[in-house]
C-alpha positions as CSV (number, residue, x, y, z in Angstrom):
1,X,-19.3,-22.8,-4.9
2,X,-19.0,-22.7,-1.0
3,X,-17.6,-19.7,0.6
4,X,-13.6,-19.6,0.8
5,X,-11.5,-18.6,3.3
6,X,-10.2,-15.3,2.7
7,X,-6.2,-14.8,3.4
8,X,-5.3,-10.8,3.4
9,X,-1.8,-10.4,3.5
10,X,-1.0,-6.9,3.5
11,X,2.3,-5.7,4.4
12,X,3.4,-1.4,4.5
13,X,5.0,0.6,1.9
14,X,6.0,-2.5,0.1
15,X,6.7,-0.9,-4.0
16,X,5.0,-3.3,-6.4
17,X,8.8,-2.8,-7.8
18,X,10.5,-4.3,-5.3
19,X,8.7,-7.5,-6.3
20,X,9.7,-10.7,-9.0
21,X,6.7,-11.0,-10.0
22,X,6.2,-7.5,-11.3
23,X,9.8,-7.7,-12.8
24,X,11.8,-6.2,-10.5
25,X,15.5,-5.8,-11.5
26,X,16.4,-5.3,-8.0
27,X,15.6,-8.9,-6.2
28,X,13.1,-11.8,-5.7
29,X,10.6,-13.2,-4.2
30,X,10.2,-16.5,-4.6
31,X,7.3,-16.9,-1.9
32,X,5.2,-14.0,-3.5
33,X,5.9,-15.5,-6.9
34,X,3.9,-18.3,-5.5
35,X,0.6,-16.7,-5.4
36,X,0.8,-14.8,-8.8
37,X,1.9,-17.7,-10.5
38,X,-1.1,-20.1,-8.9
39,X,-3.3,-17.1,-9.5
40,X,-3.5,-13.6,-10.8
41,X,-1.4,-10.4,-10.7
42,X,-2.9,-6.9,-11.1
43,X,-0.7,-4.9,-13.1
44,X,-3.3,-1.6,-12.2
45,X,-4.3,-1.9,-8.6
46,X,-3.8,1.7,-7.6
47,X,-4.5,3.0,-3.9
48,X,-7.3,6.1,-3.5
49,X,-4.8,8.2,-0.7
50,X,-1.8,6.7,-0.5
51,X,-0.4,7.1,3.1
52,X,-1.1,4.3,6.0
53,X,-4.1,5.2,8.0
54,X,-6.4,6.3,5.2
55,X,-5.1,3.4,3.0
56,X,-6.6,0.9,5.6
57,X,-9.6,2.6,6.4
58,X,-9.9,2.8,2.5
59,X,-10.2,-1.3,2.8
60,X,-12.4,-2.0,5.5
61,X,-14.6,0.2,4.7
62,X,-15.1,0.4,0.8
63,X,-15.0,4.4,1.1
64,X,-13.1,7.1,0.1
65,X,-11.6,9.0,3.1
66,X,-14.0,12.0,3.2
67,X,-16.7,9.7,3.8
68,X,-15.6,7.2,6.3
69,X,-13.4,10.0,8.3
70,X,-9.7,9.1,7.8
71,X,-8.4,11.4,5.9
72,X,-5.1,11.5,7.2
73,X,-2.3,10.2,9.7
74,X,-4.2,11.9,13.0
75,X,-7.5,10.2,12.0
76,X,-8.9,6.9,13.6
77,X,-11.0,5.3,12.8
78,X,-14.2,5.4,14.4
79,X,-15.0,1.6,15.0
80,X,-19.0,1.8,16.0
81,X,-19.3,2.6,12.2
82,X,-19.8,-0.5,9.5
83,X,-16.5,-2.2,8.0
84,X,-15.9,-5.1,6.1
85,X,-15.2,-7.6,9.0
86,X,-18.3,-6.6,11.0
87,X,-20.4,-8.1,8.2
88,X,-18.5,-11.4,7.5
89,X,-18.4,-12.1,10.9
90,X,-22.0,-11.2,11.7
91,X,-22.3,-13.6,8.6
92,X,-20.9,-16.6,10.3
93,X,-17.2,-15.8,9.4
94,X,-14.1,-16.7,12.0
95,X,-12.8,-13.7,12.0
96,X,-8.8,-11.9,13.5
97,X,-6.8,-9.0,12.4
98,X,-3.3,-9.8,13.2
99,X,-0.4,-7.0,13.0
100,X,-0.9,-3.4,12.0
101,X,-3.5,-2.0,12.8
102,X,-2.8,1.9,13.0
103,X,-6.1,3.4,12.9
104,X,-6.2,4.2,16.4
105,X,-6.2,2.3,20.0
106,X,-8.3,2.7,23.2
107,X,-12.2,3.8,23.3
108,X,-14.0,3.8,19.9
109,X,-10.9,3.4,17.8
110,X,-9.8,-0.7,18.9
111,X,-10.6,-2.5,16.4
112,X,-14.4,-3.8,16.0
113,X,-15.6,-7.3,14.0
114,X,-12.9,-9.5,15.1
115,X,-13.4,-12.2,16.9
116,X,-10.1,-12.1,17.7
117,X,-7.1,-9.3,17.3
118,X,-4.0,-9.1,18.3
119,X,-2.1,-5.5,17.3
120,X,0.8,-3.2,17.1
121,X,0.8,0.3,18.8
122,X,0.7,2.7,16.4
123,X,3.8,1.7,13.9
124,X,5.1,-0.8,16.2
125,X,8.9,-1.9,16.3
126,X,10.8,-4.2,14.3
127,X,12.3,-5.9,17.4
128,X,11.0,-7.6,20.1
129,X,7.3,-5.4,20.2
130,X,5.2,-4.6,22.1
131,X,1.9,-5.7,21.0
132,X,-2.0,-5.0,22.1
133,X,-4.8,-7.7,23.0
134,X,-8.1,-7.0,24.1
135,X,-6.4,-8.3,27.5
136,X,-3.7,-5.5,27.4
137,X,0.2,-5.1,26.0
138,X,2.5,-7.8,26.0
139,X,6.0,-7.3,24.7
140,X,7.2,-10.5,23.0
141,X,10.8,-11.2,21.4
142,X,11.7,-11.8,18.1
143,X,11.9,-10.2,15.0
144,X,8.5,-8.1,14.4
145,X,8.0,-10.0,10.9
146,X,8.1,-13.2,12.1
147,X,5.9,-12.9,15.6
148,X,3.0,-11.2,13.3
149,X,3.6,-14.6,11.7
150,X,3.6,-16.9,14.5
151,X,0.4,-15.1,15.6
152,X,-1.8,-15.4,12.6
153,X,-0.6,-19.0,12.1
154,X,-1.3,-20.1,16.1
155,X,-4.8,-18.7,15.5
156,X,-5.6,-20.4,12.1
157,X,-4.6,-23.5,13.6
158,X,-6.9,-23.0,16.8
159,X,-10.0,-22.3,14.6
160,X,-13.4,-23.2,14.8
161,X,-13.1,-25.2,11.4
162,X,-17.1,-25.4,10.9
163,X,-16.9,-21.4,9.9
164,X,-15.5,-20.2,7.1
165,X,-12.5,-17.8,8.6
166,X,-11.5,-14.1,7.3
167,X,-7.7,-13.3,8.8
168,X,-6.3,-9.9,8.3
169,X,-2.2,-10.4,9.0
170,X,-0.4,-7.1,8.8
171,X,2.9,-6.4,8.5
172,X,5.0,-3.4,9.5
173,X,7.6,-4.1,7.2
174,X,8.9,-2.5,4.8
175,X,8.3,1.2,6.5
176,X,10.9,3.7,7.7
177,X,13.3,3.3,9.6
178,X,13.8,-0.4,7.4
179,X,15.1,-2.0,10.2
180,X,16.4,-5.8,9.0
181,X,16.6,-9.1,10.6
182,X,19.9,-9.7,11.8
183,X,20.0,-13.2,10.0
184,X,19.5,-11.2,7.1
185,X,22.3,-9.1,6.6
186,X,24.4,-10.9,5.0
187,X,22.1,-10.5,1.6
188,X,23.9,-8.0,-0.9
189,X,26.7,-7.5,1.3
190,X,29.1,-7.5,-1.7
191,X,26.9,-6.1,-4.5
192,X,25.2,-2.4,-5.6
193,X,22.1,-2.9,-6.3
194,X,21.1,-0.6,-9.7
195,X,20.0,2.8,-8.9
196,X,16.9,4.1,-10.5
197,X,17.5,6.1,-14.1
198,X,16.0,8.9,-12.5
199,X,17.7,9.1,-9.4
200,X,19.5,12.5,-10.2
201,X,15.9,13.9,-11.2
202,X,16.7,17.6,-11.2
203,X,12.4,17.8,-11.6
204,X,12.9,20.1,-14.6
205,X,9.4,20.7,-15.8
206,X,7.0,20.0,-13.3
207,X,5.2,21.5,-10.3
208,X,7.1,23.4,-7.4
209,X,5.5,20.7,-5.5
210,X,8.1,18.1,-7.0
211,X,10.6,19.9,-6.2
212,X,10.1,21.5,-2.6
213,X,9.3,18.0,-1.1
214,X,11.6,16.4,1.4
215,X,12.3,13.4,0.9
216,X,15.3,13.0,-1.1
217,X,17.8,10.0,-0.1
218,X,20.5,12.2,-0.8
219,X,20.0,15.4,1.5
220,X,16.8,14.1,3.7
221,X,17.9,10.8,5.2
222,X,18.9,11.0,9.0
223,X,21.4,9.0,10.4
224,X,18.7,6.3,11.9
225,X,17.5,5.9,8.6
226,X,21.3,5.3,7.6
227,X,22.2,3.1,9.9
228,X,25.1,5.0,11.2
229,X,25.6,3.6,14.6
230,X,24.3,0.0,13.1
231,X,26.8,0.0,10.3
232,X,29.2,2.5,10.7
233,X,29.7,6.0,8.9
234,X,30.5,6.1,4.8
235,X,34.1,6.6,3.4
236,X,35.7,10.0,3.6
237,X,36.6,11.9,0.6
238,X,33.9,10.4,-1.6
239,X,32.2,13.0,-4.3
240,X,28.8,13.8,-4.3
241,X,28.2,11.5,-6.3
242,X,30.0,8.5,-4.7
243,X,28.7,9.9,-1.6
244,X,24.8,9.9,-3.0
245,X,25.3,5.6,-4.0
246,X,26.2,5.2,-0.6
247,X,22.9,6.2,1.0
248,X,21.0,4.9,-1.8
249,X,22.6,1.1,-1.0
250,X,22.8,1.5,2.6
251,X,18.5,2.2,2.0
252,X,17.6,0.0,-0.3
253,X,19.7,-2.8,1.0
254,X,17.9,-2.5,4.0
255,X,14.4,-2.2,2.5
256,X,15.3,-5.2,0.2
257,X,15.8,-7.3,3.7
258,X,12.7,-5.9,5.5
259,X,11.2,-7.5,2.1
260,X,12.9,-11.1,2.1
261,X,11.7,-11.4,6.1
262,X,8.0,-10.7,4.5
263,X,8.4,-13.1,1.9
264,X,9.6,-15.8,3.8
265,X,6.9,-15.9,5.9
266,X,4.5,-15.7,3.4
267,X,5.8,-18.9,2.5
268,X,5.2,-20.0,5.9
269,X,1.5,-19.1,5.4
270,X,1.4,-20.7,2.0
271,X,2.6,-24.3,3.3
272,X,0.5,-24.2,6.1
273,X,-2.3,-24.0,4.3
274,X,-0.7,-26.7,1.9
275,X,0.1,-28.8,5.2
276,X,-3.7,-28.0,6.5
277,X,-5.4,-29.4,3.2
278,X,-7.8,-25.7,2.7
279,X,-5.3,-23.9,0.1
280,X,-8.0,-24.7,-2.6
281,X,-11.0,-23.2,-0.3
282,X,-8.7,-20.2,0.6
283,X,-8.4,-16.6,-1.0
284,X,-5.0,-15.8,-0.9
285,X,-4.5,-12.4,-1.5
286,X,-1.0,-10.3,-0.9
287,X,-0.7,-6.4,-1.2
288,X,0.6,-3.5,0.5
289,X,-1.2,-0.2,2.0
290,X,0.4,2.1,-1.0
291,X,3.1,2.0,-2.8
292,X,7.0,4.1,-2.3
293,X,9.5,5.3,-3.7
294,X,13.0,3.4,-4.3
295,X,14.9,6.4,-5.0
296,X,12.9,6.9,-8.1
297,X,12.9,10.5,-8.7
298,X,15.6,10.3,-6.0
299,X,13.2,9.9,-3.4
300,X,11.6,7.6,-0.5
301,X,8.3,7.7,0.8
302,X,4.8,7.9,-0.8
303,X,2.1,10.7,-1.1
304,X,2.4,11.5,-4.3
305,X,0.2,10.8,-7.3
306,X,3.3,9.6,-8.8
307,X,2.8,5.8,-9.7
308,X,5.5,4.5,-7.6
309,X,3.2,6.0,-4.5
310,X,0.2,5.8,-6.6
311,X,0.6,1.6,-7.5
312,X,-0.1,-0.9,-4.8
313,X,0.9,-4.6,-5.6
314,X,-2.0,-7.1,-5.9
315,X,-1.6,-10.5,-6.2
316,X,-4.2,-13.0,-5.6
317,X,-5.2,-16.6,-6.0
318,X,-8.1,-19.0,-5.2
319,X,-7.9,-21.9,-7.5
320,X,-11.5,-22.6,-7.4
321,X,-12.0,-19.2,-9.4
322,X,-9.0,-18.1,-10.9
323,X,-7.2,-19.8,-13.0
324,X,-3.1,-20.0,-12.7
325,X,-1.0,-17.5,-14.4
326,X,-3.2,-14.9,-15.2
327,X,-2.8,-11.2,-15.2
328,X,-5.0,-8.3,-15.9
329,X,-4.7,-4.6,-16.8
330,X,-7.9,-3.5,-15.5
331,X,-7.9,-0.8,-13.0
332,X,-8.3,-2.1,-9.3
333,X,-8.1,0.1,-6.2
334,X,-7.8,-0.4,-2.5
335,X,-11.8,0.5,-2.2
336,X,-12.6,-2.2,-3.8
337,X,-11.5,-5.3,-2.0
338,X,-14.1,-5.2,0.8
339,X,-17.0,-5.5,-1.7
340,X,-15.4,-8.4,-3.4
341,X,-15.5,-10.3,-0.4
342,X,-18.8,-9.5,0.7
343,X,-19.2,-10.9,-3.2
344,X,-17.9,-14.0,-2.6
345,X,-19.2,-14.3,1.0
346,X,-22.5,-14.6,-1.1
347,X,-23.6,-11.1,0.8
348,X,-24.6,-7.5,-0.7
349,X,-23.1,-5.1,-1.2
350,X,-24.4,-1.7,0.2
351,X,-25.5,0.5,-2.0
352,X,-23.5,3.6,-0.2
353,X,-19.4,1.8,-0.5
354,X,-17.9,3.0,-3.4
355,X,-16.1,0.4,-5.1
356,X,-16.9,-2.4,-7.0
357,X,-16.4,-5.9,-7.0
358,X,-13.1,-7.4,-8.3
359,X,-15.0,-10.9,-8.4
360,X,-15.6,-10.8,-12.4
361,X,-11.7,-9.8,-13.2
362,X,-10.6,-12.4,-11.0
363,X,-12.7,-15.0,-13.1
364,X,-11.2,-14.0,-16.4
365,X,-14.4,-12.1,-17.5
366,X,-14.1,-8.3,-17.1
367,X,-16.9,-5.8,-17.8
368,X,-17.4,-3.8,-21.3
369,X,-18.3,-1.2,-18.5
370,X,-15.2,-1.5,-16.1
371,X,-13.6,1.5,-15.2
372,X,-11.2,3.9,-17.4
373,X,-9.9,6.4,-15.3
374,X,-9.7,6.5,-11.2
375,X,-9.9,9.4,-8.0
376,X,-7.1,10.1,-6.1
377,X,-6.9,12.8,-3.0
378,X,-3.9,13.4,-0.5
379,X,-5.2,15.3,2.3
380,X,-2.3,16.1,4.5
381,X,-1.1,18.8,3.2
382,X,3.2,19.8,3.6
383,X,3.4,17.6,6.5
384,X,6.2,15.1,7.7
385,X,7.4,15.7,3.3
386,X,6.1,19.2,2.4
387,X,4.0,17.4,0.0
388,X,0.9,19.6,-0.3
389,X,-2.4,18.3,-1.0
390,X,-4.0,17.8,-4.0
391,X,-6.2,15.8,-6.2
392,X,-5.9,14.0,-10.0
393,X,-7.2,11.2,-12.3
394,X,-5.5,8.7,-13.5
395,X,-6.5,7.1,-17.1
396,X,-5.1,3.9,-18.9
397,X,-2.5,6.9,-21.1
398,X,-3.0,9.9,-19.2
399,X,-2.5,11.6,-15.3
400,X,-3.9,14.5,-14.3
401,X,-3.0,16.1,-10.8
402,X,-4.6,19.3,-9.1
403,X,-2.4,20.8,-6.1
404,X,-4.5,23.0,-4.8
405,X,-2.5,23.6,-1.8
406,X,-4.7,24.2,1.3
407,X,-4.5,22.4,4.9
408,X,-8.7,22.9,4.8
409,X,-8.3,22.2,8.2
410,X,-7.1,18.4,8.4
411,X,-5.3,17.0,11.0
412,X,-1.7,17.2,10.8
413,X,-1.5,19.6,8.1
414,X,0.5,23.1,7.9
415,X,-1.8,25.6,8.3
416,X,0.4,27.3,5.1
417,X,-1.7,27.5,1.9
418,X,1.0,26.7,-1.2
419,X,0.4,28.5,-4.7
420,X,-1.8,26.1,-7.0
421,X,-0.6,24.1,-9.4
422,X,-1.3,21.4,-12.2
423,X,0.6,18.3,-13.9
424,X,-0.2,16.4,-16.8
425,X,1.9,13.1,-18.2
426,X,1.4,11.0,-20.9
427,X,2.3,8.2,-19.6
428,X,2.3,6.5,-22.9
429,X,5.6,8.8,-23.9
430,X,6.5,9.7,-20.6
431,X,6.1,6.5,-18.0
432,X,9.0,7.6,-15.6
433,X,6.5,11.0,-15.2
434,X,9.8,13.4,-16.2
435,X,7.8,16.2,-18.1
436,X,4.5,17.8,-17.5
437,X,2.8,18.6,-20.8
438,X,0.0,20.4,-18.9
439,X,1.4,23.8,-20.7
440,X,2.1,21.9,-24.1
441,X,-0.6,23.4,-26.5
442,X,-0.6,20.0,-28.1
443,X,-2.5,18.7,-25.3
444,X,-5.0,21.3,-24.6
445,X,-7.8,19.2,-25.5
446,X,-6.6,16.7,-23.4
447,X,-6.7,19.2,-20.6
448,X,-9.9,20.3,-21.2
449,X,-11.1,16.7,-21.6
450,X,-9.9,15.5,-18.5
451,X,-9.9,18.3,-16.4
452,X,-14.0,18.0,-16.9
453,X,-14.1,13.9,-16.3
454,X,-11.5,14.8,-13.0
455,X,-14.7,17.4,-11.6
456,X,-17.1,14.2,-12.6
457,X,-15.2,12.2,-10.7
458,X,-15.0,14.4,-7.5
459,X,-18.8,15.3,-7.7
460,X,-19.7,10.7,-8.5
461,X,-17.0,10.3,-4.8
462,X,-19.2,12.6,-3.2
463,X,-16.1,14.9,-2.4
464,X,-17.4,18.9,-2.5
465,X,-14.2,20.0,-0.5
């Protein structure tokens, strides 16, 4: 088998809930649908630290954050060190990262083993942005979806087309503040779109840490995030309740656009490769940094173990592997992507990166050996959310998570140690994670059992923090 092309769509607090594919009761996406349905969807792809920076540096480099230094927002990443595109391209791969980048800009932190890159400034804008080549910043207009587009697509069409080519395109979309394209706004302009079951969670029975954290769509949404001056102000006189459905719509109508403007142009990057005659020598694969929250639990944003935060999307097809349709259960996380394309780039894998090839799930053949149970560790502890840090495991029934409540001097986090605390869902009774059992006498075996395979974890990641 020659060496494909590898596609990496990757787009920014995208909820695998939010998509078709993954049976979302909220809208479509027809484009997205494309590649699950030519290929294979991961129904367990879970992120390792799910917040932007660390996510990405989670990819590149096949690490977990304490070993390749990002373990937060204020980290960059330190581009003399070893990542993913480095090797392919020192492999004979045509190389660009196009899009998000957010891992730092200027001296060491530019991003290293691209032939060619072309990137947003830290978060970027949805409007006309600015955007950073190794020649300097160049603002260009249009809607920021649809230039990250036009980019990736003017460069695949300028290849060398003797080299195999590796393109990173990144989109800003869906983050906060959800800003829309304008020809979009007409899409559920006269329709609610179903709030979550739990949007009125009152987080009986669970962790202080559930409840103290900020970011509620009802009582921590500002009026940016509203779209006050875009849209106007809400009714008067409506209840709390009434009141509550308003922001919820006026968010997740917004979100739901930022989406269809991704998905469109994904389509745009599926038909070009139709048009080009390589879709069959090309890895398509679409996901998004982390998951987020859709007012489930009645909140937005991520960092949480929570599976809304804790579940990336991951769809993927390469019809000279994968055969059409297919789906999978086994666990998947973000540290794994870079060895599987040093798999199928026919290069090792280094010993030291830390996940493991997705290469024999993709081909319908997954290990008697494949993981049970994953590592998870939010480092930023209370910030931007009051989230405070903490650790867990997740098995196929079960989720464990540790707050243990200390800044341990990260950047960005509150130098304000919180009082510990522990969780424990079944996830087999309890999916929507409404009631710790980690007190339930019941399941004190469990507790004991993975409390002990959580520390084996910790000690296999290398993490002794």
């Amino acid at each position: 088998m020659s060496r494909p092309n590898i596609l990496f769509i990757m787009s920014d607090d995208h909820a695998s809930h939010a998509m078709s594919c993954y049976g979302s009761r909220i809208n479509q996406t027809p484009h997205l649908d494309r590649i699950a349905n030519d290929g294979m969807i991961f129904q367990n792809c879970f992120c390792v630290n799910s917040i932007c920076t660390p996510s990405r540096a989670n990819i590149l480099t096949g690490l977990h954050s304490h070993l390749n230094g990002v373990k937060t927002l204020g980290d960059p990443l330190d581009g003399r060190k070893r990542n993913v595109a480095k090797m392919l391209q020192s492999d004979g791969y045509q190389t660009a990262m196009v899009g998000k980048w957010h891992l730092g800009h200027g001296g060491n932190a530019d991003p290293t083993g691209f032939d060619y890159w072309n990137v947003l400034p830290g978060q970027g804008a949805y409007h006309d942005p600015v955007m950073i080549e190794e020649s300097g910043r160049t603002q260009h207009e249009g809607y920021t979806t649809d230039v990250i587009t036009d980019f990736s697509l003017d460069w695949l069409q300028n290849r060398d087309r003797d080299k195999p080519f590796f393109l990173m395109c990144h989109h800003k979309a869906p983050h906060r503040p959800w800003d829309s394209d304008e020809k979009l706004h007409h899409m559920y302009a006269d329709e609610d779109v179903p709030m979550p079951d739990n949007f009125f969670d009152d987080y009986a029975n669970r962790s202080n840490a559930a409840k103290n954290a900020k970011m509620r769509v009802f009582g921590h949404m500002n009026e940016r995030d509203l779209k006050i001056e875009k849209f106007g102000p809400p009714p008067e006189d409506l209840s709390d309740e009434e009141l509550a459905n308003w922001q919820y719509q006026r968010y997740i109508k917004e979100y739901l656009r930022c989406v269809a403007s991704i998905d469109n142009n994904v389509g745009r990057m599926l038909d070009y490769l139709d048009e080009d005659g390589v879709a069959d020598d090309t890895m398509v694969i679409y996901t998004s940094d982390q998951g987020f929250f859709l007012g489930d639990h009645g909140w937005y944003d991520k960092r949480f173990m929570y599976e809304e935060s804790l579940r990336m999307p991951f769809i993927v097809r390469y019809p000279k592997a994968i055969g059409a349709g297919s789906s999978t259960h086994a666990m998947a996380l973000n540290i794994d992507f870079a060895e599987t394309w040093l798999d199928y780039a026919g290069l090792p894998i280094p010993d030291d990166m830390q996940g493991t090839s997705l290469r024999p799930i993709f081909e319908g053949e997954t290990p008697d050996d494949w993981r049970e149970s994953m590592y998870y560790r939010y480092w930023m502890h209370l910030s931007h959310h009051h989230v405070p840090a903490h650790y867990g495991i997740r098995t196929h029934r079960y989720k464990l998570i540790y707050y243990y409540g200390e800044p341990l001097g990260t950047s960005g986090s509150v130098d304000q140690p919180t009082e510990p605390e522990w969780e424990l869902f079944d996830l087999e009774k309890d999916p929507n994670e409404m009631c710790s059992v980690y007190d339930d006498p019941e399941y004190a075996d469990v507790v004991k059992e993975l409390t002990a395979e959580l520390y084996k974890h910790k000690e296999a990641a290398l993490d002794d923090e």
